[in-house]
ZASEKE-459424 format. One record per atom (N, C-alpha, C): x, y, z; residue number from 0; residue in one letter. Coordinates in steps of 0.02 Angstrom, whole numbers, plus 32768, in hexadecimal, padded with zeros to 4 digits. Layout:
BEGIN
> X|Y|Z|NUM|a;
...
REM end
This chain:
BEGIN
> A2A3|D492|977A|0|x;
> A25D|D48B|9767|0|x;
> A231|D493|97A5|0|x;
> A1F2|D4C7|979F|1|x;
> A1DA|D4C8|97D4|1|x;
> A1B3|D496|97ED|1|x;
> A1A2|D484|9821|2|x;
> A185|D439|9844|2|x;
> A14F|D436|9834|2|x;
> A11F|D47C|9831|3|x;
> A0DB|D471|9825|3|x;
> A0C0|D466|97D9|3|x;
> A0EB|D466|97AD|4|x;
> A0DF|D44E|9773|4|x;
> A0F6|D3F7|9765|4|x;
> A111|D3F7|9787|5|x;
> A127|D3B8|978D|5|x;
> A0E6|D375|97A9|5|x;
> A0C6|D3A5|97C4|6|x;
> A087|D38C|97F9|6|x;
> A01B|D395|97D2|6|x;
> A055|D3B1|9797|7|x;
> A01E|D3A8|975F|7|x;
> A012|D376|9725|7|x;
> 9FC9|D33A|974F|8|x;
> 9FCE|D2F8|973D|8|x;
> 9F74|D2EE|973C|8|x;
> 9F81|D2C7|971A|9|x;
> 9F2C|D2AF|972E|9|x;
> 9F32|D276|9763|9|x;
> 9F05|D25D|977A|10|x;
> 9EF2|D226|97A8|10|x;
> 9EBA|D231|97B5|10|x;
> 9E96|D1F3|97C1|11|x;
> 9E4C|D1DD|97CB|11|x;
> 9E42|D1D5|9820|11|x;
> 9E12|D1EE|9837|12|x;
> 9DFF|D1E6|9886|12|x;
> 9DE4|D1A9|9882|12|x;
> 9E07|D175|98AF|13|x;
> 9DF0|D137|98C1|13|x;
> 9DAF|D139|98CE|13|x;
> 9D90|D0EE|98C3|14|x;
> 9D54|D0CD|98E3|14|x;
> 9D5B|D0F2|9934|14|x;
> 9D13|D0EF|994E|15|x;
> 9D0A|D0FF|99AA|15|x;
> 9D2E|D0CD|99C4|15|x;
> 9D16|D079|99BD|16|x;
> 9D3C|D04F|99DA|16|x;
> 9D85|D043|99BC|16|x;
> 9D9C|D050|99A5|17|x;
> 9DE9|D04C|999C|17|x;
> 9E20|D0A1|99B2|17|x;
> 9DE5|D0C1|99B9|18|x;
> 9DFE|D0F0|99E9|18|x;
> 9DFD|D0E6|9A29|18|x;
> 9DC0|D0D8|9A42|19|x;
> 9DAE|D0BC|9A8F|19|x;
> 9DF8|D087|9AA6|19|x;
> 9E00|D058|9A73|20|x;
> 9E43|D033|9A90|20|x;
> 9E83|D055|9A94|20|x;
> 9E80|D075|9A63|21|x;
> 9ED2|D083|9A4E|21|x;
> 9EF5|D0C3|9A6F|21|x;
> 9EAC|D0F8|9A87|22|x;
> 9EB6|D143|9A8D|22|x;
> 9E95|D14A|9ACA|22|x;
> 9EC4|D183|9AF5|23|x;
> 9EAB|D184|9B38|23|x;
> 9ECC|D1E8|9B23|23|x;
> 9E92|D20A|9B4D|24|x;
> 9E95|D25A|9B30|24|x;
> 9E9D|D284|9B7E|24|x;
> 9ED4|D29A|9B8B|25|x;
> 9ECF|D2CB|9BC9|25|x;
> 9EDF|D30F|9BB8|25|x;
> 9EB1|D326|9BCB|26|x;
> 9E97|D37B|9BC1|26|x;
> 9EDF|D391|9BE8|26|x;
> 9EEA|D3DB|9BC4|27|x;
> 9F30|D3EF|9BE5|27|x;
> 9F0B|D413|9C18|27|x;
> 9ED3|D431|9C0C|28|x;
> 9EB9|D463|9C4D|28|x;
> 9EA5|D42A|9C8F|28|x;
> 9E89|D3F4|9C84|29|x;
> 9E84|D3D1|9CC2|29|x;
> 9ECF|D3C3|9CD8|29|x;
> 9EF2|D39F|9CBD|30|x;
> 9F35|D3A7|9CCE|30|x;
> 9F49|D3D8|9D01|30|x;
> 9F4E|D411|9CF9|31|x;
> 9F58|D44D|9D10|31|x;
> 9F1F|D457|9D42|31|x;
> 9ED5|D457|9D50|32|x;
> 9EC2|D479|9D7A|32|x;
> 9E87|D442|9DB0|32|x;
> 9EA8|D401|9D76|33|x;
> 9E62|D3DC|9DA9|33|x;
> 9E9B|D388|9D8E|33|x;
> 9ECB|D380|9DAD|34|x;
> 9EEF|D337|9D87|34|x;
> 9EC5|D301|9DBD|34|x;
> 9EA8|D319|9DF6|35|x;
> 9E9B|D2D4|9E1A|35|x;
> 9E53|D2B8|9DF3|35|x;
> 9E33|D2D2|9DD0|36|x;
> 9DFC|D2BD|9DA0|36|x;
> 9E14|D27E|9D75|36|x;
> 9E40|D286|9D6A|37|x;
> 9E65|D271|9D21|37|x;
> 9E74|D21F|9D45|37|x;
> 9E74|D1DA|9D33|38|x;
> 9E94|D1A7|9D48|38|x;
> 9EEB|D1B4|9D1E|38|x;
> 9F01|D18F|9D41|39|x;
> 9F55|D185|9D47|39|x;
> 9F64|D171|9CF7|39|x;
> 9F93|D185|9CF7|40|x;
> 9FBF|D161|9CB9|40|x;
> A010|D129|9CCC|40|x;
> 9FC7|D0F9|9CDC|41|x;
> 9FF5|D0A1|9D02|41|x;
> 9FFD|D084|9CB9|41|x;
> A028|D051|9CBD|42|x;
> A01B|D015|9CAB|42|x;
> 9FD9|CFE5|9CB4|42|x;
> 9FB4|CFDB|9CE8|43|x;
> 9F81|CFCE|9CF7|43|x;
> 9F5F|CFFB|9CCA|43|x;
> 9F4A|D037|9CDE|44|x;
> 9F1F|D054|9CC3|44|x;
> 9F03|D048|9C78|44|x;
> 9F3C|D062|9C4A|45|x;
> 9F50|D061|9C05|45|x;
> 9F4D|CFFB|9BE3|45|x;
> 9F5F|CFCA|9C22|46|x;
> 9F71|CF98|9BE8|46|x;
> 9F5C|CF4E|9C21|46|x;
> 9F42|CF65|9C6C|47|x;
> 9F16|CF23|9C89|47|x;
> 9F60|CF19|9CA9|47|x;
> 9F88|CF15|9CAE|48|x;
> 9FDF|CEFA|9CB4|48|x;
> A00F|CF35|9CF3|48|x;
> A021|CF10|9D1F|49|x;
> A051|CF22|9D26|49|x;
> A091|CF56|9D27|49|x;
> A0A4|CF1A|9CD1|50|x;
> A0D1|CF31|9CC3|50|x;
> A0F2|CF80|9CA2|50|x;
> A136|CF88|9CBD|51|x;
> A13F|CFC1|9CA9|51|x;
> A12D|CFD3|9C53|51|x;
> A13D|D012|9C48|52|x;
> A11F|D034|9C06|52|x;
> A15B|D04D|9BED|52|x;
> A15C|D04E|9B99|53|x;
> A180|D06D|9B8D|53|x;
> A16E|D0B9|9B6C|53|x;
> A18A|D0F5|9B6C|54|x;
> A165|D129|9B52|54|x;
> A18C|D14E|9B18|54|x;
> A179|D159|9AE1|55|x;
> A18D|D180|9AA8|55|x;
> A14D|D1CB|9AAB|55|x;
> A184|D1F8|9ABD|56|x;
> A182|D245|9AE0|56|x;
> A16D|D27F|9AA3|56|x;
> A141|D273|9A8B|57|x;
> A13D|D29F|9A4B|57|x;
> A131|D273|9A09|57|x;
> A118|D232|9A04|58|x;
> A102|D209|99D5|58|x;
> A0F6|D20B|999E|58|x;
> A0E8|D259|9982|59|x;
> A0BC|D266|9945|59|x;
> A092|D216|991D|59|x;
> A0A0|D204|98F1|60|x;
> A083|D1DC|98B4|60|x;
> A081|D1A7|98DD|60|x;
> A0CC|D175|990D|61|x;
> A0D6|D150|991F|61|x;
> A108|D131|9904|61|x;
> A123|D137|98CF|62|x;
> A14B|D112|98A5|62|x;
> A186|D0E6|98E6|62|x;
> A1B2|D10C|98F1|63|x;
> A1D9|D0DF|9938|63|x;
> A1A7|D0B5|9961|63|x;
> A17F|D0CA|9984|64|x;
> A158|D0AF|99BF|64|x;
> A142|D066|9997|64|x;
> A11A|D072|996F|65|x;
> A0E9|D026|9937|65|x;
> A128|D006|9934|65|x;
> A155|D00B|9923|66|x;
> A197|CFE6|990E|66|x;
> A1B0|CFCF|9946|66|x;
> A1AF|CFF1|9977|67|x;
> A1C0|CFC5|99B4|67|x;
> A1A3|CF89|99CC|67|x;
> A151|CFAD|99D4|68|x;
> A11C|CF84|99F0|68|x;
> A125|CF44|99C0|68|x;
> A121|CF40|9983|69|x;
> A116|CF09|9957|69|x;
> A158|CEE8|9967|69|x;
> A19E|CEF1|9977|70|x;
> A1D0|CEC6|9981|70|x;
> A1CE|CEBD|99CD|70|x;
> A1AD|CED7|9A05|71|x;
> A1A8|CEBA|9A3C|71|x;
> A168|CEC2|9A5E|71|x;
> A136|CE7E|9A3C|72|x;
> A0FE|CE8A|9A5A|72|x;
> A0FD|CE6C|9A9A|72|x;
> A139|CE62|9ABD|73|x;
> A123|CE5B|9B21|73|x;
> A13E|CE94|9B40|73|x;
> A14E|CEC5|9B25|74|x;
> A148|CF03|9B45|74|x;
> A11E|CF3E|9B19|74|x;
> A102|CF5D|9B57|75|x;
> A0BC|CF97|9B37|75|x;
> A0D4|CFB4|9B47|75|x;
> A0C8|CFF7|9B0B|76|x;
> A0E6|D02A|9AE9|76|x;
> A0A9|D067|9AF7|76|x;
> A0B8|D0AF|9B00|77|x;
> A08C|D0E9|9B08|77|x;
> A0AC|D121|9AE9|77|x;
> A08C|D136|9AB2|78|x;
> A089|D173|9A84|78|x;
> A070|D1AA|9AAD|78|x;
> A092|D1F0|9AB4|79|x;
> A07A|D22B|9AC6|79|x;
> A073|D24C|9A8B|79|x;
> A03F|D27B|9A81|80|x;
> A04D|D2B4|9A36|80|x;
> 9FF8|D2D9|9A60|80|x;
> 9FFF|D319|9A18|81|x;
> 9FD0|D354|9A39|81|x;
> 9FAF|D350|99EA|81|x;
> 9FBE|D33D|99C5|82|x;
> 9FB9|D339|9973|82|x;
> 9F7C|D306|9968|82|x;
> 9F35|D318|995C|83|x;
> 9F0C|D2E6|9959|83|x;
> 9F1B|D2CC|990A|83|x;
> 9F28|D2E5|98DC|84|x;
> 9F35|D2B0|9896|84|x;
> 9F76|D280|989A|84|x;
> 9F9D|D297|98B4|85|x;
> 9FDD|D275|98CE|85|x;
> 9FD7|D22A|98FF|85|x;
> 9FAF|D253|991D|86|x;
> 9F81|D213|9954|86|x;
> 9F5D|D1F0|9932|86|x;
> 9F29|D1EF|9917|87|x;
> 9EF5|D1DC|98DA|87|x;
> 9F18|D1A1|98B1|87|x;
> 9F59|D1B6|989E|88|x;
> 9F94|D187|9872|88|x;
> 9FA6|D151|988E|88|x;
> 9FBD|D172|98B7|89|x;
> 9FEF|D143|9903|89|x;
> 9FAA|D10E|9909|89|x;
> 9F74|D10E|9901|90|x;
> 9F3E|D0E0|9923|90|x;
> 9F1F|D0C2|98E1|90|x;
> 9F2D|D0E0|98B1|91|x;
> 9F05|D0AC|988D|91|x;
> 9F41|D078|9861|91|x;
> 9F88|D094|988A|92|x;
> 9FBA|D06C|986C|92|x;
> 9FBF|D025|9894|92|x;
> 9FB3|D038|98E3|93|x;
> 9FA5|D007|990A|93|x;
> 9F76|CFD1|98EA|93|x;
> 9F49|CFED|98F3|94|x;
> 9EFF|CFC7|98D3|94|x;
> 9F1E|CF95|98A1|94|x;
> 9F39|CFBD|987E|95|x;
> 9F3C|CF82|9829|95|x;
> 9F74|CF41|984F|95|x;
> 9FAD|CF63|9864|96|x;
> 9FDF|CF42|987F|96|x;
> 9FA2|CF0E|98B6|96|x;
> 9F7A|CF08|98CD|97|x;
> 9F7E|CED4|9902|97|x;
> 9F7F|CED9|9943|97|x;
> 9FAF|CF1F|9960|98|x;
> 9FD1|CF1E|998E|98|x;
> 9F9E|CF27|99CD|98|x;
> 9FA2|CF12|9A0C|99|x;
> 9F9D|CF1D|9A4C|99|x;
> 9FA5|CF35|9A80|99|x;
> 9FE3|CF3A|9A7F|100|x;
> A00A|CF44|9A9D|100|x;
> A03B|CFA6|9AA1|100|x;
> A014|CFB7|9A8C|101|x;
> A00D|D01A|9A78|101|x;
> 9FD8|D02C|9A78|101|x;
> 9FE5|D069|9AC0|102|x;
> 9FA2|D096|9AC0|102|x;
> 9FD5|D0D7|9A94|102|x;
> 9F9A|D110|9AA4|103|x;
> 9FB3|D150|9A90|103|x;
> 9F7F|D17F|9ACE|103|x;
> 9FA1|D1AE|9AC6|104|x;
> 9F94|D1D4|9AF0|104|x;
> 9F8F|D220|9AD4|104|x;
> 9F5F|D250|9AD8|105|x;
> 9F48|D294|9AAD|105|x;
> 9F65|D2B9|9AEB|105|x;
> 9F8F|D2CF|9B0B|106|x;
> 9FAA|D309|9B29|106|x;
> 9FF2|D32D|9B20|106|x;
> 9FEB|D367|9B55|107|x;
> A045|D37C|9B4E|107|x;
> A04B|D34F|9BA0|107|x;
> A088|D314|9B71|108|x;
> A097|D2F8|9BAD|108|x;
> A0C4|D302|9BD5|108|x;
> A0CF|D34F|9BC6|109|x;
> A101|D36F|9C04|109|x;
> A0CD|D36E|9C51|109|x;
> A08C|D394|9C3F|110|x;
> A047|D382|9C7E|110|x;
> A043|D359|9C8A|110|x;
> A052|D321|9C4B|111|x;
> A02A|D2D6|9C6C|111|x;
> A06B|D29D|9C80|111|x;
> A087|D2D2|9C8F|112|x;
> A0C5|D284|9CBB|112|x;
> A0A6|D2A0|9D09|112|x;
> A083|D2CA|9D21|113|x;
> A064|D2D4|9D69|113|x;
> A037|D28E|9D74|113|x;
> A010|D26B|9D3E|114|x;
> 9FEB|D23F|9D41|114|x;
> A006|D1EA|9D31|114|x;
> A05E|D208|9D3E|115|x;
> A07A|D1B2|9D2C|115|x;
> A0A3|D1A5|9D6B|115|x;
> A08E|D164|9D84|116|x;
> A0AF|D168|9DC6|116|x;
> A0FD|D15E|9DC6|116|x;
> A115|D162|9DF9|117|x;
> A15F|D154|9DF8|117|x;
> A170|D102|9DE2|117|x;
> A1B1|D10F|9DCC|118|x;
> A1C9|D0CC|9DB3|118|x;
> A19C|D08D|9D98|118|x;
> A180|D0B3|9D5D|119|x;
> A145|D07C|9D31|119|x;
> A159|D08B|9CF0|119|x;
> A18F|D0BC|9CE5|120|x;
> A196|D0B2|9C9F|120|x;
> A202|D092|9C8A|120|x;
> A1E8|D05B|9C6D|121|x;
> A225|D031|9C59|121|x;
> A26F|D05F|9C29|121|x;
> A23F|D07E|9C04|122|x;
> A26F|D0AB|9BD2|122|x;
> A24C|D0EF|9BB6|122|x;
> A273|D114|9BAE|123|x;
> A246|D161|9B93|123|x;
> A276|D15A|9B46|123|x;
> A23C|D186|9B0F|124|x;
> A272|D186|9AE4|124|x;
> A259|D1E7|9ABC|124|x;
> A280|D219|9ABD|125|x;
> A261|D255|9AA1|125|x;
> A2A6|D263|9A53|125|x;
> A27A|D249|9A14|126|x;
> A2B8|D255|99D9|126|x;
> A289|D274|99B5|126|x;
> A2A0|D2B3|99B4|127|x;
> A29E|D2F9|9973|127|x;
> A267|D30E|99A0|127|x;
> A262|D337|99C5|128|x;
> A24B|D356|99F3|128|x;
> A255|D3A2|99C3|128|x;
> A20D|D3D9|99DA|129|x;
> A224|D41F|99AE|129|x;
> A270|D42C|99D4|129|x;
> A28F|D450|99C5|130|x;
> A2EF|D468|99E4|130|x;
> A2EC|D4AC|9A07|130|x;
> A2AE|D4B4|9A33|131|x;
> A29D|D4F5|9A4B|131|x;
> A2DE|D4FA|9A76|131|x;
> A2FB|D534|9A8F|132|x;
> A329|D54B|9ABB|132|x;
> A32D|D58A|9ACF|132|x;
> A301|D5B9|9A99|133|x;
> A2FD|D5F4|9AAA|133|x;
> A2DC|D61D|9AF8|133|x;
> A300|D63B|9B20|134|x;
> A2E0|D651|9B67|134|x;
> A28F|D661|9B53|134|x;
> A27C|D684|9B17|135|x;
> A244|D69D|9B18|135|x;
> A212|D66B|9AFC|135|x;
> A221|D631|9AFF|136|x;
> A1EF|D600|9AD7|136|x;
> A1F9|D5C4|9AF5|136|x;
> A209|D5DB|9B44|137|x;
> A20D|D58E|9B70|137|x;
> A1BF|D570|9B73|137|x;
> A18E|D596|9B79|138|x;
> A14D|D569|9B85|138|x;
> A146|D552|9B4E|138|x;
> A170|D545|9B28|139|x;
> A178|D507|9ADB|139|x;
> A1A7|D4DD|9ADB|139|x;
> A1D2|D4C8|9B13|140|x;
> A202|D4AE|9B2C|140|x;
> A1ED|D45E|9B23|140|x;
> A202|D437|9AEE|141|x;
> A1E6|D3F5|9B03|141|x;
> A21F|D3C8|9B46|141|x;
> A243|D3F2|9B5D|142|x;
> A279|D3C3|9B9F|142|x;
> A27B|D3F5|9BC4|142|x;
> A253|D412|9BF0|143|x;
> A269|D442|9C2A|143|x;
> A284|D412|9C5A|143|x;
> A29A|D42A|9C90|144|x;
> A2D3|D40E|9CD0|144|x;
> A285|D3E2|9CED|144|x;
> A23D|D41C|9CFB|145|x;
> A20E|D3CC|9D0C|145|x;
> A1FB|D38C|9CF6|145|x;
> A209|D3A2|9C98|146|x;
> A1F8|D34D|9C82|146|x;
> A22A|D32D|9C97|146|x;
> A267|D33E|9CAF|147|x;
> A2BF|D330|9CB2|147|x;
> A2B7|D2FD|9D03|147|x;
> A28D|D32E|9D2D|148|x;
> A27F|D2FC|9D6B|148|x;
> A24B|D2D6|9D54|148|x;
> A210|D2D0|9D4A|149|x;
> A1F3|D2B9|9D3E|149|x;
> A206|D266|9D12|149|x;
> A229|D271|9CD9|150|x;
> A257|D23A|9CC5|150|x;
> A284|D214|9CFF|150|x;
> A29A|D22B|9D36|151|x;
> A2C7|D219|9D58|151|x;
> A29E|D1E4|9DA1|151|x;
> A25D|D205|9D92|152|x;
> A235|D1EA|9DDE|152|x;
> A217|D1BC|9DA7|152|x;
> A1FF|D1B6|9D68|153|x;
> A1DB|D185|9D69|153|x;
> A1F8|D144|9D3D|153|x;
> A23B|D163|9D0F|154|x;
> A25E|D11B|9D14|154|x;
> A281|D0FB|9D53|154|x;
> A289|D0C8|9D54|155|x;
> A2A8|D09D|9D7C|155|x;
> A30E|D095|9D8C|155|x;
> A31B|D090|9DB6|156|x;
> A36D|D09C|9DA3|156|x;
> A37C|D053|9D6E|156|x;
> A3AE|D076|9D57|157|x;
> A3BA|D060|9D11|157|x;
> A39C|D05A|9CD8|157|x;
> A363|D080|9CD8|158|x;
> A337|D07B|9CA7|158|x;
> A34E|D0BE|9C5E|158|x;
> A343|D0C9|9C27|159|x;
> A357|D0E4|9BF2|159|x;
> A345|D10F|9BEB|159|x;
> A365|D14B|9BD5|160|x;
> A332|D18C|9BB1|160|x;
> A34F|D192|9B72|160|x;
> A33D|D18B|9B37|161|x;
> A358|D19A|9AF6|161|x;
> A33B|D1E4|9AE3|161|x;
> A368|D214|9AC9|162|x;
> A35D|D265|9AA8|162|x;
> A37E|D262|9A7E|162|x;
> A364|D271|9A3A|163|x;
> A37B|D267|99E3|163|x;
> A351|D2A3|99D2|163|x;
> A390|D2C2|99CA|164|x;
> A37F|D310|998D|164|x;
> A3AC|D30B|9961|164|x;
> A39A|D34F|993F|165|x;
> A3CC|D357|98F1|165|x;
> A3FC|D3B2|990A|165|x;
> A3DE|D3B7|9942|166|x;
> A3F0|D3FC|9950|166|x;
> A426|D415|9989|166|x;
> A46A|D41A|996D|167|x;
> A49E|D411|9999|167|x;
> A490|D443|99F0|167|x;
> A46E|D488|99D5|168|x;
> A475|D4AC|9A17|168|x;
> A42D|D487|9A46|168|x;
> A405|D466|9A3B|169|x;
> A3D1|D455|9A50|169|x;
> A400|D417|9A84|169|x;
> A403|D3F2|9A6D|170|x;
> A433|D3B8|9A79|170|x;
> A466|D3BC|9AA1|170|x;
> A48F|D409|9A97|171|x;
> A4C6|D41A|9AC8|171|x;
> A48C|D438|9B19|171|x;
> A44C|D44C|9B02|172|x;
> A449|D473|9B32|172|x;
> A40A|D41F|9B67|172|x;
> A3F5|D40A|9B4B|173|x;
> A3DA|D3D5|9B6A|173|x;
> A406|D39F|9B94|173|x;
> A458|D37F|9B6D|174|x;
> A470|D365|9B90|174|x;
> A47D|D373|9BD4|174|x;
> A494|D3BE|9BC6|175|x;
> A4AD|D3E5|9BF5|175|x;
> A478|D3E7|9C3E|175|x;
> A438|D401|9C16|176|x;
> A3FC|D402|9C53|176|x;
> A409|D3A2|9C83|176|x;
> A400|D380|9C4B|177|x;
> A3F1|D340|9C67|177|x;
> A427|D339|9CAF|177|x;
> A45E|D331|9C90|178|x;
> A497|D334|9CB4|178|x;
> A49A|D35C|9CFE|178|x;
> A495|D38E|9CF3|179|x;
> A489|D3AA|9D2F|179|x;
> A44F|D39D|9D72|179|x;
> A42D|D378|9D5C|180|x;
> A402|D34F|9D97|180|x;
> A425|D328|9DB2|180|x;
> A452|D2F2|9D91|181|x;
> A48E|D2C6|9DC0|181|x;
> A451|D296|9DBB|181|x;
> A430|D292|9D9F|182|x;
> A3F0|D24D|9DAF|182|x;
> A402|D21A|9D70|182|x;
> A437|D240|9D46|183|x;
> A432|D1FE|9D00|183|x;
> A48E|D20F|9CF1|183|x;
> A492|D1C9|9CC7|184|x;
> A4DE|D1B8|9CBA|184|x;
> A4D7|D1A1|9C6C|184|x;
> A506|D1DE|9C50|185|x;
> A4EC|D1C7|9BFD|185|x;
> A536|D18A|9BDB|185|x;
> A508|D173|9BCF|186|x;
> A524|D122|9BB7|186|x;
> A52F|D111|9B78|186|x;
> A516|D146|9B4B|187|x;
> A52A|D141|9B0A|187|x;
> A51D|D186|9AD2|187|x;
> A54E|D1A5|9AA7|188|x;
> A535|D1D1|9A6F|188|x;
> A54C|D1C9|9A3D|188|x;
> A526|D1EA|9A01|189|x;
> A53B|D1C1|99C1|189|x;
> A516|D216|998E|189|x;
> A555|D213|9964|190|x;
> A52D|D22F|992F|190|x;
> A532|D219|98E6|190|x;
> A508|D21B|98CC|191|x;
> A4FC|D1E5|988C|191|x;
> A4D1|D1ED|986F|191|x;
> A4DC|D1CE|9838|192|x;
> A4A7|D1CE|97FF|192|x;
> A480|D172|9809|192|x;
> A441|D178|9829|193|x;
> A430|D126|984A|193|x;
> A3F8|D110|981F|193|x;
> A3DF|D133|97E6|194|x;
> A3A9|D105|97A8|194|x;
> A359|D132|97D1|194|x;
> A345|D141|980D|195|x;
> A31D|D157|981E|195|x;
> A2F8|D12B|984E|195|x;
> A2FA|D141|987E|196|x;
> A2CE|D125|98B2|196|x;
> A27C|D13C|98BC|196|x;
> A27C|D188|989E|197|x;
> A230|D19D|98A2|197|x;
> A23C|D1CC|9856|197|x;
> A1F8|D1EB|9846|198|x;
> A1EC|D200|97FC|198|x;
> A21D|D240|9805|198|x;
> A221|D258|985A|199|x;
> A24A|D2A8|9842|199|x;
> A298|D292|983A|199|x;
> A2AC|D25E|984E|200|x;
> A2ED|D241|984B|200|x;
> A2FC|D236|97FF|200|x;
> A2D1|D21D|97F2|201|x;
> A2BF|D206|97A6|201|x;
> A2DF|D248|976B|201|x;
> A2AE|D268|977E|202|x;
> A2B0|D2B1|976F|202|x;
> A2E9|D2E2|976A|202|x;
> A302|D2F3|97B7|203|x;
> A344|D300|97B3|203|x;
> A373|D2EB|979A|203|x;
> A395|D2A8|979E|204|x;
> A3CC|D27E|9786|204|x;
> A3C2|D26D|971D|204|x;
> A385|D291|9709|205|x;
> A37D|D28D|96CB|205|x;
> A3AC|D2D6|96B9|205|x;
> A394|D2F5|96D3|206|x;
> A3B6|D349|96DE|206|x;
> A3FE|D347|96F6|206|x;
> A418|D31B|9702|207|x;
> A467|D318|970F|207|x;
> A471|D335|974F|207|x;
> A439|D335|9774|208|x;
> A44C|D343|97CC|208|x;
> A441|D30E|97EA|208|x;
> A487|D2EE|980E|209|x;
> A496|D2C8|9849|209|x;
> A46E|D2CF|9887|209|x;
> A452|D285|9894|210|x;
> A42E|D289|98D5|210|x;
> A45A|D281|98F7|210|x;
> A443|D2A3|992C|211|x;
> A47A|D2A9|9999|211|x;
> A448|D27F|99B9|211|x;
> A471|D245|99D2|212|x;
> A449|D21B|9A04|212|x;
> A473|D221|9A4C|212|x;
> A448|D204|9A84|213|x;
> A46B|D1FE|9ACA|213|x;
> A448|D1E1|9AF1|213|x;
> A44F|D1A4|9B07|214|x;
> A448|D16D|9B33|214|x;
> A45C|D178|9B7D|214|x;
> A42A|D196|9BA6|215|x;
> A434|D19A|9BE6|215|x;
> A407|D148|9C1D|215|x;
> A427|D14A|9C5C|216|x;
> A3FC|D114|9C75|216|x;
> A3F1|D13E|9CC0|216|x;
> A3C2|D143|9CD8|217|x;
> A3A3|D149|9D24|217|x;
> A3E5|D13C|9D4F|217|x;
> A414|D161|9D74|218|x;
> A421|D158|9DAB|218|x;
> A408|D13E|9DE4|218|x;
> A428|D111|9DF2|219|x;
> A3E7|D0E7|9E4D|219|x;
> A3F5|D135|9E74|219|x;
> A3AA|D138|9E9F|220|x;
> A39D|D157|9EDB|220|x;
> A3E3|D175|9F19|220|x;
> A40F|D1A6|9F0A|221|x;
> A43E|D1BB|9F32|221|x;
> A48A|D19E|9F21|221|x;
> A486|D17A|9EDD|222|x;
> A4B3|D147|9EAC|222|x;
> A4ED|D180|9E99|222|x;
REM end
């Protein structure tokens, strides 16, 4: 089924102030030609705190991320997506829920990990990502080898990267990338039928395709 029908939904654009809290918007062209304009994407920045962040890499609706946030509201959670109705969802699901503790973020956050400092994010998580692999459709790549460092400088050693697709050559060809940096040690894979963690999981595993999961953690510095 193609994705972009899948991505045909209604949703309502939040109130200003419940956007102002929840939604923080970085232009891909500043990204690219002017990032020192832009403030950082801290923990501070995003949530007054410290503390590290956790990030879900492609967020759409939110369905995983809200579910997190609501079972662990002492750690803050950050949605990436490029999808403003998707976003729109993700925020007014927050809203109803209560929650605090989740921003979202409107970019491709392949640019915007330039604006996250090193070792501030606790866990990354990217499940059902598009399964691009084709040479001629890399600038649609949601895991090139830079988000690959980029993951590696700004989690912390021992810190998590979770990647959940439904698409075996995508999966063969990402482990593979990951691996070859020598910066991560995968600690767990599983393929299964798991009830759904997000709506495309949902989706797939209704269709009788098995999700591929893989649990890598940050190698320490020269480890």
């Amino acid at each position: 089924m193609p994705r972009l029908k899948v991505n045909r939904f209604r949703a309502r654009k939040p109130p200003a102030d419940v956007l102002a809290f929840y939604l923080r918007v970085y232009n891909t062209r500043d990204l690219y030609f002017d990032p020192e304009s832009l403030p950082p994407l801290s923990p501070q920045e995003l949530f007054g705190s410290a503390q590290p962040v956790v990030f879900d890499l492609g967020c759409g609706r939110g369905e995983f991320l809200i579910g997190q946030a609501a079972e662990h509201p002492d750690i803050n959670f950050v949605g990436f997506d490029l999808h403003w109705k998707s976003l729109w969802d993700a925020i007014n699901k927050s809203r109803r829920a209560g929650l605090q503790n989740v921003r979202f973020v409107r970019t491709d956050y392949r640019r915007a990990f330039a604006k996250v400092p090193d070792g501030s994010v606790q866990a990354a998580y990217l499940l059902f990502p598009p399964p691009i692999i084709e040479p001629n459709r890399q600038k649609e790549d949601p895991l090139p080898p830079e988000t690959v460092h980029d993951l590696a400088r700004t989690l912390p050693d021992g810190a998590p990267f979770h990647l959940v697709t439904d698409h075996p050559g995508f999966f063969a060809a990402k482990t593979a990338l990951i691996e070859e940096t020598g910066r991560f040690e995968r600690v767990h894979t599983s393929q299964a039928f798991e009830g759904g963690l997000t709506w495309y999981q949902q989706l797939w595993e209704s269709l009788d395709i098995q999700s591929l999961r893989v649990e890598y953690r940050r190698r320490p510095a020269g480890g």
